[in-house]
C-alpha positions in Angstrom: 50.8 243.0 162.9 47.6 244.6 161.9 45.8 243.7 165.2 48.1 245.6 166.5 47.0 248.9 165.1 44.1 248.8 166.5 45.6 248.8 169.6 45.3 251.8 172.3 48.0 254.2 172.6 47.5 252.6 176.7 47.0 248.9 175.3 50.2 249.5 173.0 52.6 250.9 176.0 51.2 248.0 178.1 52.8 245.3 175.2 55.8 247.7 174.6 56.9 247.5 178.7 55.8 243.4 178.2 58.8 243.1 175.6 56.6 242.3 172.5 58.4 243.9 170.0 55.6 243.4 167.4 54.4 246.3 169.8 57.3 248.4 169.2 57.4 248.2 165.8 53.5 249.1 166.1 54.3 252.1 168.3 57.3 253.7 165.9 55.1 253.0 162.8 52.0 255.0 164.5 54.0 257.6 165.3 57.2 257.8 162.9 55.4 260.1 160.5 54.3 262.7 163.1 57.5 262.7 164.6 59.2 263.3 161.1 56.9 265.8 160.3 57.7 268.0 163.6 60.8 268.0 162.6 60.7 268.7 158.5 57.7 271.0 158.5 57.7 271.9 162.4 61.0 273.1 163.1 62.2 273.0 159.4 65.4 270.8 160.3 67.8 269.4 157.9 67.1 266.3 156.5 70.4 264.7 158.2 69.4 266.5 161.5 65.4 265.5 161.2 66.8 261.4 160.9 69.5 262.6 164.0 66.2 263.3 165.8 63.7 260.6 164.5 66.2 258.1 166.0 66.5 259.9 169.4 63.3 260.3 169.6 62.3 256.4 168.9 65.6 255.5 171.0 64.6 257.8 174.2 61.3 256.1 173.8 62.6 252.8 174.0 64.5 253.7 177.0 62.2 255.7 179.0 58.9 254.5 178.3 58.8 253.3 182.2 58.7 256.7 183.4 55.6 257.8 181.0 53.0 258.2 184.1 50.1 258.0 182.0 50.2 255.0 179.3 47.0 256.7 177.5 49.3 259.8 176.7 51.8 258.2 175.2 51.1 261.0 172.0 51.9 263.9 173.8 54.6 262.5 175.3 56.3 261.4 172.3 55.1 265.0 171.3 57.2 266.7 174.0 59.8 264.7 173.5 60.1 265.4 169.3 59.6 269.2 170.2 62.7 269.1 173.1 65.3 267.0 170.7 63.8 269.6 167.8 64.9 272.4 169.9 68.0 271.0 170.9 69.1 270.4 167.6 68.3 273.9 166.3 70.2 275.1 169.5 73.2 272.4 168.9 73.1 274.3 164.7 72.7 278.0 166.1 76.3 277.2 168.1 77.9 275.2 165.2 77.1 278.4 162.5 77.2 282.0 163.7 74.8 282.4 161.0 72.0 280.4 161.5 68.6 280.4 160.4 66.5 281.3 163.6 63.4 279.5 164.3 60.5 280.6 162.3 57.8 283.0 164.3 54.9 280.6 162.4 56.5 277.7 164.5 53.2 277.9 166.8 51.0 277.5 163.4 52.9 274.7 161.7 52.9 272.6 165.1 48.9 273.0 165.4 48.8 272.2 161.7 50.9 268.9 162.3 48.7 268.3 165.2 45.4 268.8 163.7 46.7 266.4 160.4 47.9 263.8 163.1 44.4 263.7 165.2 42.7 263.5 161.7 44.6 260.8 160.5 43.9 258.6 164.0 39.8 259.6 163.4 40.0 258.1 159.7 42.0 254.8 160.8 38.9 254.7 163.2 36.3 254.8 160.6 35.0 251.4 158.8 37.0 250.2 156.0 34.2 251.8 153.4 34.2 255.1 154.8 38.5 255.2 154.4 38.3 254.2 151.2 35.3 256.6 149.8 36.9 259.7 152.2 40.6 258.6 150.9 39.5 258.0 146.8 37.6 261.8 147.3 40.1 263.6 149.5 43.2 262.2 149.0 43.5 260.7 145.7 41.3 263.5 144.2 39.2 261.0 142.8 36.1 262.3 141.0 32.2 261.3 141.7 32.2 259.1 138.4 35.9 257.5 139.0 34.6 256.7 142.7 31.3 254.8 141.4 33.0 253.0 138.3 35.5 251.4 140.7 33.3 250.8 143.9 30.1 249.6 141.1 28.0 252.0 143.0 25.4 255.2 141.2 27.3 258.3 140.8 24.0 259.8 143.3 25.2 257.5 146.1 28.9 258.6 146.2 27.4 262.2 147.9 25.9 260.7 149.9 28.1 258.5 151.3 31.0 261.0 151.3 28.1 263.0 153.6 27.6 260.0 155.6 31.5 259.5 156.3 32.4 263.0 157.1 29.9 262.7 159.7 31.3 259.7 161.4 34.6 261.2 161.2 33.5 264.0 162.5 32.1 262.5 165.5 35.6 260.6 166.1 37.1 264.1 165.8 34.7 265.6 168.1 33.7 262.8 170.2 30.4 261.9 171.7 29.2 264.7 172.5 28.6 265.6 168.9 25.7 262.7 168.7 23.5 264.5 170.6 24.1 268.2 169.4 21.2 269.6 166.6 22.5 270.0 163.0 21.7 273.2 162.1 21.4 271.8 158.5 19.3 268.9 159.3 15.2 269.7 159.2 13.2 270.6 162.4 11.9 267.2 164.3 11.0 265.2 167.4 
């Protein structure tokens, strides 16, 4: 199944519509935990209501995924679709309890936040397997300089560097293209 994830969000829709479901099981694990975090951190639902919605969501998708127009935006599709059933069940809990909690003003923020984390997470997975694991050991796991090069066998004066090297790539995938060919301001003056 790890072919799979490398996949397209286009390619995947294209297998999903063909009946693989090796596809569909690619498509909810690429998106469940965007879709879970819309709806914990995002709309700060309940954690019987945020599963309620994770199935509708996935379910929806399953059954609808013909009338997507687009197969390349299957993300903010499943995006809209998250934020409508989020909305729905806030609604649905307003009208069960007079006094409900209303929806947060920093709503907007949290979204963008989820968002931002979500296209981030899609850049890394694009990245060679070295540049994950150096970014992940240094980001993620906190993992000093010293840890880094006694479990990789590589100088303590490389890990910068490569960390450097790696932020750049993913930075491009972030970015895009376009990045190649812009000046770094911190790079020296040169033909």
């Amino acid at each position: 199944m790890s072919s799979l994830s490398t996949l397209s969000d286009a390619e995947l829709v294209h297998r999903c519509r063909n009946g693989d479901p090796e596809a569909w099981s690619e498509l909810v694990e690429r998106f469940s935990r965007y879709v879970y975090a819309v709806c914990v951190r995002g709309f700060r639902l309940a954690e019987a209501d945020a599963e309620d919605v994770f199935q509708e969501v996935f379910a929806r998708a399953f059954t609808h995924l013909d009338s997507l127009r687009d197969d390349a935006a299957l993300r903010p599709w499943i995006a809209q679709l998250t934020r409508r059933l989020c909305i729905d069940s806030v609604t649905r809990g307003r009208r069960e309890q007079a006094a409900a909690e209303p929806v947060p003003d920093d709503l907007a923020h949290d979204l963008d936040e989820i968002e931002e984390a979500f296209a981030v997470r899609e850049a890394l997975a694009a990245l060679p397997e070295p540049c994950r694991e150096i970014l992940d050991r240094f980001f993620a796991q906190d993992q000093s300089y010293r840890t880094i090069s006694a479990d990789l066998d590589l100088p303590t004066g490389t890990i910068a560097s490569r960390i450097a090297r790696c932020l750049g790539k993913l930075r491009v995938e972030l970015e895009g293209p376009a990045v190649e060919g812009r000046s770094d301001p911190t790079s020296e003056s040169g033909g």
